[in-house]
N, C-alpha and C positions, 0 to 999 in steps of 0.2 A: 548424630551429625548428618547434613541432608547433605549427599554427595553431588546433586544436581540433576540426578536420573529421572528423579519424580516430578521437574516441574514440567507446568503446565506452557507448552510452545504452540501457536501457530503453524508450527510444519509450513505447508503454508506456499501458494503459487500468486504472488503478486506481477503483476506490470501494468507501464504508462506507453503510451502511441501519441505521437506529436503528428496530429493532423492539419489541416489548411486551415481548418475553420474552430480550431481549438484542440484539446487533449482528451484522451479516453483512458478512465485508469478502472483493472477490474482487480478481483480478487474473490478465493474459494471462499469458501466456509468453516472448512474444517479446524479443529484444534485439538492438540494431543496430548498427551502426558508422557514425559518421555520419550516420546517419539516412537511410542509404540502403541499404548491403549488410545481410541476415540473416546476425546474426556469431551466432548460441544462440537453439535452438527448444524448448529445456526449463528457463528463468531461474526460479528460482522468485520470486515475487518480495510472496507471502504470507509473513511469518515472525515465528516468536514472538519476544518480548522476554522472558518470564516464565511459566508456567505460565496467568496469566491476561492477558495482555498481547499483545495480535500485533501488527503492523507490515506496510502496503503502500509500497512504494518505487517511485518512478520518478528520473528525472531519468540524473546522471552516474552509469554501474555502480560504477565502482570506489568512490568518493565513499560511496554510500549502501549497498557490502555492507559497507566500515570502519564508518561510524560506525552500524550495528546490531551488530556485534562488539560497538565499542566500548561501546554502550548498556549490552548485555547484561549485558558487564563489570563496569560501573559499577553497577549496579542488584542483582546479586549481592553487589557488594560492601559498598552502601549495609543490604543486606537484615542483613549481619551485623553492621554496625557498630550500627545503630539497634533490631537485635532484633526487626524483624516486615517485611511486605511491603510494599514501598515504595506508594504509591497510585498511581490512573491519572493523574492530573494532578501528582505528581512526576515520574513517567516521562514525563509530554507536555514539563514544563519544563525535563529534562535535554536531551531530543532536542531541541527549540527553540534552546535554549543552545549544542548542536552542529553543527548547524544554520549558526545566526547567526556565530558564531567560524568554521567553514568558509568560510565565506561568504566574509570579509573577510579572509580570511590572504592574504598578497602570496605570488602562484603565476602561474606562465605561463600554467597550464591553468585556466579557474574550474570551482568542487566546485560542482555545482548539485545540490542533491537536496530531494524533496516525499516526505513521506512523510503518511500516512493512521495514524491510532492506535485502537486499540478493545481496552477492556480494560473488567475486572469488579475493584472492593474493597467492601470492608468500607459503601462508602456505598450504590451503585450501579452500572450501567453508564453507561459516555462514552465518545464518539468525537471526536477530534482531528483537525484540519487544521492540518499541521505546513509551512506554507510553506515553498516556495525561499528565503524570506529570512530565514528565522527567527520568522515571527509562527507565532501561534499560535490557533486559534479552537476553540471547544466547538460542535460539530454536532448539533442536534436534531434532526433529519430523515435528509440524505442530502448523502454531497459525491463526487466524483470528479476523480482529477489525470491527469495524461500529455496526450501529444498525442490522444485517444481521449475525452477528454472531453466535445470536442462533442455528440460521436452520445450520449453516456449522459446529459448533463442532458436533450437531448427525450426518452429515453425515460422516463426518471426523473421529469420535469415531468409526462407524460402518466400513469403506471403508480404511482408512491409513492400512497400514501395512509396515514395516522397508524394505529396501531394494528396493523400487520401482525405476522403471528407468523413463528418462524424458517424456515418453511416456504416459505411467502408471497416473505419475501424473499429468499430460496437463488434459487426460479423470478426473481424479479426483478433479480438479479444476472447471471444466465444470458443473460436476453432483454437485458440492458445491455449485455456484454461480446459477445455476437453481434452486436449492431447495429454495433458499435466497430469488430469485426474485418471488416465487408462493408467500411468503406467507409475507413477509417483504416490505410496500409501498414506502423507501425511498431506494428502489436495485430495478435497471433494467435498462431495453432501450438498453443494451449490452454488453459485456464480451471483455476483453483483458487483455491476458494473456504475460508472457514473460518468457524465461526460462535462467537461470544465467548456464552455461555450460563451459569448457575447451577452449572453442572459444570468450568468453566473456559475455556479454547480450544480446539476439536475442530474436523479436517480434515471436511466435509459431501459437500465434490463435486470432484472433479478428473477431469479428461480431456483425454490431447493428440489436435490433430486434424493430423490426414497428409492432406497433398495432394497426396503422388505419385501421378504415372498413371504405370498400365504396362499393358502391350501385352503 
């Protein structure tokens, strides 16, 4: 019987920055096994929903790379039945929905997944806080999920300030996920970041970092 010790988690230092000129969502690399061994030092774990849509995941790996499949799926699908581009806050309330029904399905193993949302429609830009339980909240500022979260609300509390442009917050995504990875052993290996803008979703910065010594 798999007790749950073994699977494979994201660990995992996600957040979103709601800037002037649109959203910056980044996230580490790393993924663990139990939350102990480095089982993948390249997880991506920034990814699109839609052209204008991206998605950060932590939580259970297997869990939350299904139901961003399954999102996509759904959302592609929705986009032909209905004739135009689904908005951000339908895609926040499909993945809530998936989410929540994950949640509670009778399983040996539980599906724990937090995802983060930052997409562009026809009204505006919005960024999502997709709970482990299925809630759901609209972020005007800034949020961050994983275990890596601590270290990023002090720097966050310290360094946000209203009005930043996507510049501003790219560096401020940077100096969060640094801090996450000194001191937090389930965040590292790399950073990629993605910024949601008038142009769509576009890859800003990514870098893995190597910490073999050799002689």
């Amino acid at each position: 019987m798999n007790d749950g010790q073994n699977l494979m988690k994201t660990g995992t230092t996600t957040l979103g920055i709601v800037c002037k000129d649109g959203i910056v969502l980044g996230a580490d690399r790393r993924t663990t096994l139990g939350g102990q061994l480095v089982a993948n030092k390249k997880t991506k774990k920034v990814l699109p929903l839609t052209s204008n849509i991206s998605v950060t995941m932590a939580g259970t790996a297997s869990d939350a790379q299904l139901m961003i499949k399954l999102a996509q799926a759904e959302l592609r699908l929705k986009r032909i039945r209905i004739g135009r581009e689904c908005t951000v806050k339908e895609a926040a309330n499909l993945m809530a929905r998936m989410v929540y029904n994950n949640l509670r399905k009778p399983s040996m193993v539980p599906g724990i997944s937090h995802f983060l949302m930052a997409g562009k429609d026809n009204h505006s830009y919005y960024l999502y806080d997709i709970f482990a339980d299925g809630t759901i909240t609209l972020v005007d500022d800034y949020v961050s999920s994983g275990s890596g979260s601590v270290m990023v609300y002090g720097v966050l509390e310290t360094l946000y300030k209203k009005d930043m442009t996507i510049e501003e917050g790219i560096k401020l995504v940077v100096k969060s996920i640094n801090a996450s990875m000194q001191r937090d052993t389930a965040s590292g290996n790399g950073i990629d970041i993605v910024a949601v803008t008038q142009e769509g979703v576009k890859t800003v910065f990514e870098k893995e970092i190597d910490s073999t010594i050799s002689v």
